[in-house]
C-alpha positions as CSV (number, residue, x, y, z in Angstrom):
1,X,3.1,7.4,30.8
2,X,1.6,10.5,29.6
3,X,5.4,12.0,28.7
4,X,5.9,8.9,26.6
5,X,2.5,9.1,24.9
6,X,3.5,12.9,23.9
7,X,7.1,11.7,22.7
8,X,5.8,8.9,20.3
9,X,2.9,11.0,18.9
10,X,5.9,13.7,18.2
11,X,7.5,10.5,16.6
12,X,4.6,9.3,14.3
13,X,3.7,12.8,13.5
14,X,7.8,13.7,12.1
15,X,7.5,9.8,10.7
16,X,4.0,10.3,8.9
17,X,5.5,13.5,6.6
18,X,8.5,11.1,5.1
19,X,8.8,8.3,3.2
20,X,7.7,6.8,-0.1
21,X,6.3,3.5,-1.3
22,X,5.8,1.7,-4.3
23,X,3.2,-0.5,-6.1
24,X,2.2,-3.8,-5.3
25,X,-1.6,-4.0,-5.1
26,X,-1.9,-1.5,-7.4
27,X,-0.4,1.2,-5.5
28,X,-1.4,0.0,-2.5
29,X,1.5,-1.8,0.0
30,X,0.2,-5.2,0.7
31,X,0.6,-4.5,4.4
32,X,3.0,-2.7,6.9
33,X,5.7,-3.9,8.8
34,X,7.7,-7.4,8.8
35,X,5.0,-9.5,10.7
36,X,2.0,-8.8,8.6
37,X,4.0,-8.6,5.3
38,X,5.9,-11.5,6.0
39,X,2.9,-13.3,6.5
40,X,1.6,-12.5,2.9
41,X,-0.5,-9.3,3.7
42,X,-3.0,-10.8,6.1
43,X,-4.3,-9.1,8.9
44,X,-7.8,-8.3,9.1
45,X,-8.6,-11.2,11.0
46,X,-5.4,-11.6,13.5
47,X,-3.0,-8.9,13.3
48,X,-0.2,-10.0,15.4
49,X,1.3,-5.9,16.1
50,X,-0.1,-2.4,17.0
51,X,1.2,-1.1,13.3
52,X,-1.1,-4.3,11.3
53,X,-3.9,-3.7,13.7
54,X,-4.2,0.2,12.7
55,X,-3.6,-0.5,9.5
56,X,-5.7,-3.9,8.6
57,X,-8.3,-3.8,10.9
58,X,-8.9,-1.2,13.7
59,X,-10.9,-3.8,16.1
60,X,-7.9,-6.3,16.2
61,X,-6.5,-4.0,19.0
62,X,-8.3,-5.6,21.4
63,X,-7.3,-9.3,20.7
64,X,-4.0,-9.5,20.3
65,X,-0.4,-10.8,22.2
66,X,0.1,-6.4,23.0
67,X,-2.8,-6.9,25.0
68,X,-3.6,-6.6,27.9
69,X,-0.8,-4.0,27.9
70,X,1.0,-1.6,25.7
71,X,3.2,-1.7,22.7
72,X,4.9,0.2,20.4
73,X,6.2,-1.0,17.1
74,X,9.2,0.6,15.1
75,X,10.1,-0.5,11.5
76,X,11.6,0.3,8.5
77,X,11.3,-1.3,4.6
78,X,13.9,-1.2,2.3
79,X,11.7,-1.4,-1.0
80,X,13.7,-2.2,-4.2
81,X,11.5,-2.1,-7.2
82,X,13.2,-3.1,-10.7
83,X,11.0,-1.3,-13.5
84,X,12.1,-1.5,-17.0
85,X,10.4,0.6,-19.6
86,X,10.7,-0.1,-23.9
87,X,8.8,2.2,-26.7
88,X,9.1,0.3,-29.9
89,X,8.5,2.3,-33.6
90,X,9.9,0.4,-36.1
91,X,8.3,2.8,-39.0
92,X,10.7,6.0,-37.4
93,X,13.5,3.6,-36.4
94,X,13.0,3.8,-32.5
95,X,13.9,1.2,-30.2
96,X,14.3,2.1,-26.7
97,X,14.5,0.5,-23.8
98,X,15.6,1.5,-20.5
99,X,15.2,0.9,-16.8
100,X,14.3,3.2,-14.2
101,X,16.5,5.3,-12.0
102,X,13.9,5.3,-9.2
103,X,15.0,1.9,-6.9
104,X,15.6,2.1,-4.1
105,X,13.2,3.5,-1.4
106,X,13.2,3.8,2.9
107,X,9.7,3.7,4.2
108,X,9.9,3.8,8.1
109,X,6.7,3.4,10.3
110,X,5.8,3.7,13.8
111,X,2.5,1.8,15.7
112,X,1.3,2.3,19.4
113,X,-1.6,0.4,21.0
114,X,-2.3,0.8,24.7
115,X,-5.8,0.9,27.0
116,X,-7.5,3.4,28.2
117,X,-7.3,1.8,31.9
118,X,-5.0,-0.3,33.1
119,X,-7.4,-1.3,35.7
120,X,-9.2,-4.4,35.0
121,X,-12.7,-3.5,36.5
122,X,-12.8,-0.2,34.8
123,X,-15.2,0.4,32.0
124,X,-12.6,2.1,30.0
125,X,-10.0,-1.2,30.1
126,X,-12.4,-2.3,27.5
127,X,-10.8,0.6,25.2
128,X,-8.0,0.6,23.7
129,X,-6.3,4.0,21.7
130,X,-3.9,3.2,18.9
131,X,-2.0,5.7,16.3
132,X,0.1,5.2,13.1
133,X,1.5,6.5,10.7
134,X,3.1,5.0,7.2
135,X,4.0,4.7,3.7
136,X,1.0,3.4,2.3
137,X,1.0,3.8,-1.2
138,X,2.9,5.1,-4.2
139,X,4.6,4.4,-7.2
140,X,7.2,6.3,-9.6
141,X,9.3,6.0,-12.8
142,X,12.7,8.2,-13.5
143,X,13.4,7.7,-17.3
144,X,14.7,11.0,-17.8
145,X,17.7,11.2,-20.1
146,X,17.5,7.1,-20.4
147,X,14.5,7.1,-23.2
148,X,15.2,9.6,-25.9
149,X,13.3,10.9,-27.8
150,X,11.1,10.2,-24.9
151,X,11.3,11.8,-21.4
152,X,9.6,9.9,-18.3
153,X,9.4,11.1,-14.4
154,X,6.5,10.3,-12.0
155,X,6.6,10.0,-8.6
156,X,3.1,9.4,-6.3
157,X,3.8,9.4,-2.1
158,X,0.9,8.6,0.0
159,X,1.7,8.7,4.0
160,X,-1.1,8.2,6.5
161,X,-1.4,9.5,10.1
162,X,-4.3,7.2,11.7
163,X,-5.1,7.4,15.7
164,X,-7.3,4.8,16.2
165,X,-10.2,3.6,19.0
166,X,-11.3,0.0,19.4
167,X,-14.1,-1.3,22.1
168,X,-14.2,-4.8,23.2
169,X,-18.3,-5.4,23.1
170,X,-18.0,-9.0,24.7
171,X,-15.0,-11.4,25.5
172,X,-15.6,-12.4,21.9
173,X,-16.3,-9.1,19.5
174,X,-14.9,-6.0,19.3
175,X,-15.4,-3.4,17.1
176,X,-12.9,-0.3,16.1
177,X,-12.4,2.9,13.7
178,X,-9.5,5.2,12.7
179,X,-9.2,8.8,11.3
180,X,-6.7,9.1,8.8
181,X,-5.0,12.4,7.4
182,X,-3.6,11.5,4.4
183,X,-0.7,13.1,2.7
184,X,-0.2,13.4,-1.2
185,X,2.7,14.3,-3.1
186,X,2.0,13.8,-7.2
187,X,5.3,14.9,-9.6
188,X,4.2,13.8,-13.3
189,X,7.8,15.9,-15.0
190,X,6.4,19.4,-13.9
191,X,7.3,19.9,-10.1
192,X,5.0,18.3,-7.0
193,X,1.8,19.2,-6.3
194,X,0.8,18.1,-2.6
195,X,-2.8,17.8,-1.3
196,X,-4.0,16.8,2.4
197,X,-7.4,14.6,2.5
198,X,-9.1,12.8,5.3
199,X,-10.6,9.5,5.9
200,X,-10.8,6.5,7.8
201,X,-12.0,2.9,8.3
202,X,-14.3,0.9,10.5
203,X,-13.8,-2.7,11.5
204,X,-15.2,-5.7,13.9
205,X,-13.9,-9.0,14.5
206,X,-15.9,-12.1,16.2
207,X,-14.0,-15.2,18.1
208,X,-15.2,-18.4,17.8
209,X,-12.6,-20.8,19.7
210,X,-9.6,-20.8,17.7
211,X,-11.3,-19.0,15.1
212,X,-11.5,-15.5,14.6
213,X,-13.5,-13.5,11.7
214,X,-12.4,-10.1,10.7
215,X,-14.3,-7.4,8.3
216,X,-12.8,-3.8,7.3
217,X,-14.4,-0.8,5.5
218,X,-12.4,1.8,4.4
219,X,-14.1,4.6,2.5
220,X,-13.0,6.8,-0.6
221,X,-10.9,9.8,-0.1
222,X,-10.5,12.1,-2.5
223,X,-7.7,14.6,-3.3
224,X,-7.0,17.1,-5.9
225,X,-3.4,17.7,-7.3
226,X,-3.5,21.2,-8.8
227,X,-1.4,22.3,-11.6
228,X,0.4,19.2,-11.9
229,X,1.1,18.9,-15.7
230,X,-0.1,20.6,-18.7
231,X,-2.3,17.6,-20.0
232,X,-4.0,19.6,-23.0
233,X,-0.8,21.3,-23.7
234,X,-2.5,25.4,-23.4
235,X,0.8,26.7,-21.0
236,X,-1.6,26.2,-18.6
237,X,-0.9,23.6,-15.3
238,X,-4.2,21.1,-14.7
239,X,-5.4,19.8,-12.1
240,X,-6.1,16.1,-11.5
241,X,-8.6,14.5,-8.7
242,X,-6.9,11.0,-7.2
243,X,-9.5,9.0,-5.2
244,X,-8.0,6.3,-2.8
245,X,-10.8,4.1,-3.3
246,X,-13.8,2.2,-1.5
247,X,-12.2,-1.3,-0.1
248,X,-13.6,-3.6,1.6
249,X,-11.6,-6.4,3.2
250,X,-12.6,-10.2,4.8
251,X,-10.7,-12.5,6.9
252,X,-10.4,-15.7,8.6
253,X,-7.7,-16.6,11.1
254,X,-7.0,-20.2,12.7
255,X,-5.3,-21.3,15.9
256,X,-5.1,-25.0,16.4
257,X,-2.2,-24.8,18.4
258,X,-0.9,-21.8,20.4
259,X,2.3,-21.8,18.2
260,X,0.2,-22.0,14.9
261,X,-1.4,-19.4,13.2
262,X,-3.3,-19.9,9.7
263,X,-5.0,-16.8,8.2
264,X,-6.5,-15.7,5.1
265,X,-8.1,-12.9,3.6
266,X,-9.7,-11.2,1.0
267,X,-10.0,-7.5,-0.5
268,X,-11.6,-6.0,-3.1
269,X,-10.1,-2.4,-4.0
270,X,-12.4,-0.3,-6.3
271,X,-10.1,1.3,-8.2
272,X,-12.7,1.1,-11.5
273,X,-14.8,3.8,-9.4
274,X,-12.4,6.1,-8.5
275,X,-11.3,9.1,-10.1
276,X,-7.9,9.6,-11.7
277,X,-7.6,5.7,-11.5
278,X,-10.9,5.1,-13.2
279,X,-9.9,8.1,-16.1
280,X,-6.2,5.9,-17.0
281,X,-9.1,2.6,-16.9
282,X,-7.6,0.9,-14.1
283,X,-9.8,-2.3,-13.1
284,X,-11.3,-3.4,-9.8
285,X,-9.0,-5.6,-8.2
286,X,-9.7,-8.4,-5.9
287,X,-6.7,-9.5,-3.7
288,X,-6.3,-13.4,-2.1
289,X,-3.8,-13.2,0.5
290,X,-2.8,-16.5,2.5
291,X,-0.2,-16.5,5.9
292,X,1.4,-18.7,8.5
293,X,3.2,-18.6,11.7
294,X,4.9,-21.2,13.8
295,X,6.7,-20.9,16.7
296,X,8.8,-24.1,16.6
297,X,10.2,-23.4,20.6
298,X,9.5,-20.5,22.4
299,X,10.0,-17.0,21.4
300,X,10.8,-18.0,17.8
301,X,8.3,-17.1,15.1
302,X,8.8,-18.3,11.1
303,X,6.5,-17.0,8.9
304,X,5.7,-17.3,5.3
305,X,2.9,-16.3,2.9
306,X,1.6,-15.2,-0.5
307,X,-0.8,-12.6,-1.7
308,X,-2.2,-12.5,-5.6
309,X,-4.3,-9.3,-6.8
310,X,-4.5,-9.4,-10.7
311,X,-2.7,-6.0,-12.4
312,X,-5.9,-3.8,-12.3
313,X,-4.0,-1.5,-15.5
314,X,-5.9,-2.8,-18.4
315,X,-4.6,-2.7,-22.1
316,X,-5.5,-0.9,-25.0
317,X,-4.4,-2.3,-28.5
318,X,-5.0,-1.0,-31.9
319,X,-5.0,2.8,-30.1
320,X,-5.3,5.7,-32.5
321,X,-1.7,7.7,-31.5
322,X,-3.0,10.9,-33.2
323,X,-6.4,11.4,-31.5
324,X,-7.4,13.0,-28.1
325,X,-8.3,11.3,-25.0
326,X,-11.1,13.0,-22.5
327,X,-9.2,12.8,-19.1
328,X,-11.6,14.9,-16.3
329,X,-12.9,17.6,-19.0
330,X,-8.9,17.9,-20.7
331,X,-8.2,16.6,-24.6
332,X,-4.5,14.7,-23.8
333,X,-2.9,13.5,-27.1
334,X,-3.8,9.9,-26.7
335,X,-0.2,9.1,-27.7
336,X,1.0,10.7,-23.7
337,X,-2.3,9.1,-22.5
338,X,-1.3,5.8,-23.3
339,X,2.5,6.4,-22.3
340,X,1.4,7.6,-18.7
341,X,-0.4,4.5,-18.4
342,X,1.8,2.0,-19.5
343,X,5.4,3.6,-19.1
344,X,4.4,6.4,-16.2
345,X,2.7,4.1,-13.9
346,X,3.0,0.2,-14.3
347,X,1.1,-0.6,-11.4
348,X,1.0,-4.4,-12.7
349,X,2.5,-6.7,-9.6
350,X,0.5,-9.5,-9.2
351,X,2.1,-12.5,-7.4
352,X,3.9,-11.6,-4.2
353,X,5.7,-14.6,-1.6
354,X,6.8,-13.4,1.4
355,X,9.3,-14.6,4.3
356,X,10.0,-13.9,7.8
357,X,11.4,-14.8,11.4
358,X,10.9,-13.2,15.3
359,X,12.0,-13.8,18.1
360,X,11.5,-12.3,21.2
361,X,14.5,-11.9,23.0
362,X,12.5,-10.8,26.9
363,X,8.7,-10.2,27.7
364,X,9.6,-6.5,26.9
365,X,11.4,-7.1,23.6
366,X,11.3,-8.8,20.1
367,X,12.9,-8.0,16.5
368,X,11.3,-8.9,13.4
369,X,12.5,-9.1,10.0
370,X,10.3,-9.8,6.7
371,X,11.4,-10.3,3.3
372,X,9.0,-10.3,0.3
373,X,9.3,-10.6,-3.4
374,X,6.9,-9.9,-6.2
375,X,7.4,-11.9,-9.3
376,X,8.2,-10.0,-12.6
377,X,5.2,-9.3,-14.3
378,X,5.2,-7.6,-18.6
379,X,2.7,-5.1,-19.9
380,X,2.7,-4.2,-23.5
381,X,-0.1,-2.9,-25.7
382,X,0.5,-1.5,-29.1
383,X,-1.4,1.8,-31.2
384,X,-1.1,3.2,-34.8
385,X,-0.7,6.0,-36.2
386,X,2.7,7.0,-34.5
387,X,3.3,10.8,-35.5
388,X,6.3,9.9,-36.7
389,X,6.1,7.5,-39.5
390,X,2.3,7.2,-39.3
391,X,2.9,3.1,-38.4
392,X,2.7,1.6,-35.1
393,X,3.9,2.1,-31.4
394,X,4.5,-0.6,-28.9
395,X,4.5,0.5,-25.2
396,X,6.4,-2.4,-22.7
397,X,6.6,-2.1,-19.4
398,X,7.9,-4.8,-16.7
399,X,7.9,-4.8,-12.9
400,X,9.5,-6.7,-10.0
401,X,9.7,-6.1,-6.5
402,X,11.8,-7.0,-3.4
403,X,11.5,-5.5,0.1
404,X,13.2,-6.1,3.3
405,X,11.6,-5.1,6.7
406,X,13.1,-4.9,10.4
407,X,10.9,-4.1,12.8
408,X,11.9,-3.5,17.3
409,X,8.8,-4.0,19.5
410,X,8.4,-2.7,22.9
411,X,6.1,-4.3,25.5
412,X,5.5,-2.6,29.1
């Protein structure tokens, strides 16, 4: 047991440093790994494998079909993001319109959850230790030689290594908590700056019969991405402060039936607080996120959901393209303000529906495999005062997603 434990820590750890994801709730993955994405995001309430439970809601280790025992989830997304970018200046005869080279993306993942004791009567087989690590956020455009006179490249990696401890306080509550090293990787055109922060997140969930309530805190993290760009355009690189922000998440789950599982939850993600989000006047977002699965005959699981967060980028119209925007102490033509924004980073998925089927092939093995698809969504605000011709400037962005997930679970 112990070699194993020191082989898939080695595994998490070589995971956690690779990978990239892209946006969905804002630049946020709605969830990791086939079952909880497949299930529209939800989590926080039920999670249903040792990867959800680390990332949704620490305390939903102990209640759980990996318990009383161990299990080890692998998985893999294939995220396939279509983003298509336009700058429209009628006045100096540009019309441009091109779709990013950034568009395919492999995000693999790796979850363990396993007690303390294995003994029954031992204090410590009411703890459980769990450990992740995943692609959680992260978005990216690649325009470069496909919007002249324009130029576009950004590219934004979060991966999170989180060991995690839950405690099951009674038959019915339990309570848990992560620590999560985070690593950043920000590339705006001018090479990568990287940064390392840490956090973590607290959680508790009550049974009540069939019904189970979940709550989740996870706290701001900052990180600063020195020298990234030139933003006031001195020769000299700048540094910009990202905050993953405060969220806070609620959820309800419901088991009539042993082979039916109805949950929902709710998050709100305080991106208006947090800084480098709150400076390009991104909105607080509030995400609705609704899953089922049914096992129609044994060891068969279908599972379908939807999650909905409104596109927290917010649009400026009637923009002045030939003043200066304040962005944390630096005067950025407002001009490649607004392009950043709206071209750079079109965080703007809203409406997700998401697909999936198990099935559990021994009481040691099951595969899983997810499908979800974010509807197309426009953003397109419009300034004056283009440098150009002095008329205006139209900015368009749209974005739609698609994402297939396997996943290989390992009971013992």
């Amino acid at each position: 047991m112990k070699k194993l434990f020191f082989v898939t820590l080695s595994i998490v750890f070589l995971l956690g440093i690779g990978g990239i994801a892209d946006a969905t709730n804002g630049d946020n993955f709605i969830a990791i790994g086939p079952i909880a994405r497949s299930m529209g995001g939800v989590g926080i309430a039920a999670p249903q494998d040792a990867i959800s439970a680390v990332f949704a809601n620490p305390a939903g280790m102990c209640f759980g079909p990996y318990c009383p025992g161990t299990q080890i989830d692998f998985t893999g997304t294939i995220f396939l993001p279509s983003v298509h970018g336009e700058v429209f200046a009628p006045g100096a005869g540009i019309n441009v319109n091109a779709r990013s080279q950034s568009n395919v993306f492999i995000i693999p993942a790796i979850g363990l959850s396993t007690p303390l004791s294995s003994d029954p009567m031992s204090f410590f087989s009411r703890f459980r230790f769990g450990i992740a690590a995943y692609g959680n956020s992260g978005l990216g455009v690649d325009y470069r030689d496909r919007m002249l006179p324009f130029e576009g490249f950004s590219q934004f990696q979060v991966m999170k290594f989180a060991p995690s401890l839950a405690y099951r306080i009674t038959d019915n509550l339990s309570v848990g908590a992560n620590f999560q090293v985070s690593y950043e990787a920000l590339d705006l055109g001018s090479g990568t700056a990287n940064g390392f922060g840490f956090g973590g997140q607290i959680g508790a969930i009550y049974k009540i019969g069939p019904v189970s309530l979940g709550l989740s805190y996870t706290p701001a993290q900052t990180i600063s991405h020195k020298k990234v760009a030139d933003f006031n355009g001195d020769g000299t690189g700048d540094t910009l402060k990202l905050q993953m922000p405060h969220t806070v998440g609620l959820g309800i789950a419901y088991e009539p039936f042993d082979n039916l599982l109805i949950e929902g939850d709710f998050k709100w993600i305080n991106w208006g607080g947090a800084p480098g989000y709150k400076d390009f006047d991104w909105r607080d977002q509030y995400v609705f996120a609704l899953g089922v699965q049914y096992s129609p005959i044994p060891k068969l699981f279908l599972r379908a959901g939807v999650n909905y967060g409104q596109n927290p980028v917010k649009t400026h119209n009637g923009w002045d393209a030939s003043s200066f925007t304040n962005v944390q102490g630096k005067s950025v033509p407002t001009l490649n303000y607004e392009y950043l924004r709206i071209i750079g980073f079109p965080a703007i998925a809203e409406t997700h529906l998401t697909f999936g089927i198990g099935y559990q092939f021994s009481d040691a093995f099951s595969l899983n495999i997810g499908y979800m698809h974010a509807f197309e969504k426009k953003i397109s605000e419009t300034g004056i005062n283009f440098p150009v011709a002095g008329g205006p400037v139209t900015l368009t962005s749209r974005l739609a997603e698609d994402a297939i997930d396997f996943g290989l679970t390992w009971r013992f």
